[in-house]
N, C-alpha and C positions, 0 to 999 in steps of 0.2 A: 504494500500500500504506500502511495506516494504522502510525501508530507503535505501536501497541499489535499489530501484526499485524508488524511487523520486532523487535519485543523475543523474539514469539514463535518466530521462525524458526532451526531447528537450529542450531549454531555462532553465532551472531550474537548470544550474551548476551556474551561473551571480547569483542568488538570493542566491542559496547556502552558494556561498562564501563572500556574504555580508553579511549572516547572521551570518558566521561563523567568520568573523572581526567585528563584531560588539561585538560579544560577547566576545572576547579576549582583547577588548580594554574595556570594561566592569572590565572584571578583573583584566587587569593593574588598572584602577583605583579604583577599591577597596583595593587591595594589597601596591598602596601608601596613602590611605587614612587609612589603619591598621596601617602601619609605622607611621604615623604622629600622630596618637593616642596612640601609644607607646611610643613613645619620650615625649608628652606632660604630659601621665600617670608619665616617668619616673624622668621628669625635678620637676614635682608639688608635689611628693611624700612626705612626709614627715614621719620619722620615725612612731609617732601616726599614719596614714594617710593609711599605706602599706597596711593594709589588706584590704582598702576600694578598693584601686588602683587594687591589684588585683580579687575581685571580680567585677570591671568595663569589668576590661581586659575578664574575661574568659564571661562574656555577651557578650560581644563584637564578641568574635572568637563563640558564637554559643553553648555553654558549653561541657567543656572540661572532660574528662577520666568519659564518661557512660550518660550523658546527651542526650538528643535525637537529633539527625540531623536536622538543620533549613529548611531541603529541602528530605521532608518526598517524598516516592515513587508516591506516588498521586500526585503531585506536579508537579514533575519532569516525569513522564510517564516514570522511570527506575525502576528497580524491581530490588532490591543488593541482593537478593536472587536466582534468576535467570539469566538464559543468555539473555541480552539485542544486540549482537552484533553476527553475526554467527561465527560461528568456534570459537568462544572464550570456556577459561574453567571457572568453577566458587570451588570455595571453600568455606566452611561455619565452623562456630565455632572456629574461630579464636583466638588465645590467646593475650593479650594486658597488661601484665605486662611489667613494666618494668626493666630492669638489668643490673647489669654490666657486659663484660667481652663478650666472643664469645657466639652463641647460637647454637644451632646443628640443623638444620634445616631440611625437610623432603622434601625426593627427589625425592616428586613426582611434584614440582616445581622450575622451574629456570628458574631468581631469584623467591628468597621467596616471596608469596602474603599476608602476614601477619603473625602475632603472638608474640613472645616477643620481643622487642628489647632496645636498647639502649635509656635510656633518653635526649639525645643531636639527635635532628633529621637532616637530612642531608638535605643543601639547596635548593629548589627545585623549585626557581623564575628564571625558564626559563634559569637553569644553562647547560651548556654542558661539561661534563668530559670525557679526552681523556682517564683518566686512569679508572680501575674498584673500584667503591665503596665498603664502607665495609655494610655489605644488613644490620647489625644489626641497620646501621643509618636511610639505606635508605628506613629500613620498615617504622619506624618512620614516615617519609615524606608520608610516605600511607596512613600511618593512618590520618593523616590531611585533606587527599584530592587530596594527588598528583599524576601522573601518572609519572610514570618510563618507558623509553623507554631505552633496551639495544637492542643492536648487536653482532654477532658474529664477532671478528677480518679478518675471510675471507669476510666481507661485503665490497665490491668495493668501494669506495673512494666516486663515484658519488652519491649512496645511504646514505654514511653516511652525507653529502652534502646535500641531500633533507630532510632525518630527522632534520638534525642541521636548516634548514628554518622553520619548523613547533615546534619546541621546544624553543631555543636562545630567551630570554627576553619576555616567557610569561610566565606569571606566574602560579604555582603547576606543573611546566613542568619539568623533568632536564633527563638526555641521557647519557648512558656509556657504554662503552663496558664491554665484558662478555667472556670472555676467556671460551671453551669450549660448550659454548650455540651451541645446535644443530640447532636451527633454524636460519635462516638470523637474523630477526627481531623482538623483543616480546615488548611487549606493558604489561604494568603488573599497576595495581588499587587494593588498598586491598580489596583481595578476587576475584579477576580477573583476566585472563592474554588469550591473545591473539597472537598466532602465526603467522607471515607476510612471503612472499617471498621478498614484493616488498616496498618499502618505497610509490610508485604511487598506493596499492591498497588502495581502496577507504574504506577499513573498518578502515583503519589509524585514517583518520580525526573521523569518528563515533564512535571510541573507545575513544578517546578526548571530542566527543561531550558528550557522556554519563560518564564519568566516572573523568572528572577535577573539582575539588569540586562537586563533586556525594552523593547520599547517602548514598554510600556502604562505603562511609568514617565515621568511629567512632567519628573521631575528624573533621569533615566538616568545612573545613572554618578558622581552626587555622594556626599558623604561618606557613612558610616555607621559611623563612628569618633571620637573627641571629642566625643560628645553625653551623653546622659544615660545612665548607667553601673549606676544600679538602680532595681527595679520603680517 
């Protein structure tokens, strides 16, 4: 049975959505329990000390730039090679250097779903920005694990209102507009993106279920907190 075919099944929205708050408050508390193991890393440090501190830290977050995802496809019954969500698109071979300066990005996505970007990643603990981000941060935050939700500026007010309920203080979440975006709404994971009319369709949440701290994330499970703070 497809997920789209168990959202629909009598009784089965109540279970849904408790399972889908469970798992959100799951991740708030791992994402303050990262904090707190950062501050303690950075308080205990000691010059001799640094480099222990940071190979704590990058176990921690799951191992960072090429190390394998803690939440392999088997795991998770997502496939980051495939389409896990319908109408979504998928992109492969991704580049993950990192750089200074603009990147030029190819247009056959908006926004970009991965490849080089910025080494300062862009917040993405459930932040909501009115204005539009610069992508070469907000790849960044993808590569983590985070999912990018933009809009188009012609999105009615009440729509941007029901995304900002399902994104606002959880966490790998953060939402911006997107000047020129043809669609209503896109939902974008590195190496993913999905087109919406409606903030109410139901492939919204399932594109979150599968894809906020997913495996199709390089860097699954690292920061998205202590980066870059506005657009």
């Amino acid at each position: 049975m497809s997920q789209d075919q168990r959202q629909h099944t009598p009784g089965s929205a109540g279970r849904d959505d408790d399972a889908r708050l469970a798992r959100l408050q799951e991740l708030r508390r791992e994402d303050a329990r990262r904090v707190r193991r950062a501050k303690r890393l950075r308080t205990g440090a000691t010059v001799g000390g640094v480099l222990a501190a940071v190979a704590v830290v990058l176990g921690v977050v799951g191992g960072l730039h090429g190390r394998p995802a803690s939440d392999p496809a088997g795991a998770s019954g997502i496939d980051p090679d495939r389409v896990n969500v319908r109408g979504e698109k998928v992109y492969k071979d991704l580049e993950r250097g990192h750089v200074k300066g603009d990147v030029d990005y190819p247009d056959d996505a908006q926004p970009p779903v991965g490849g080089r970007h910025d080494p300062q990643w862009q917040n993405a603990n459930g932040d909501v920005y009115t204005r539009p981000l610069r992508e070469e941060n907000a790849v960044h935050a993808l590569e983590h694990g985070a999912v990018w939700v933009t809009y188009s500026p012609a999105l009615p007010q009440s729509e941007v209102e029901k995304l900002r309920a399902k994104v606002a203080g959880v966490p790998y979440r953060m939402m911006s507009p997107l000047p020129d975006q043809k669609s209503p709404i896109r939902l974008t994971a590195w190496g993913h993106q999905l087109s919406v009319d409606s903030a109410a369709d139901a492939r919204v949440d399932a594109f979150f279920d599968a894809y906020v701290q997913g495996p199709q994330a390089p860097e699954q499970g690292a920061p998205v907190t202590g980066g870059k703070v506005t657009p």
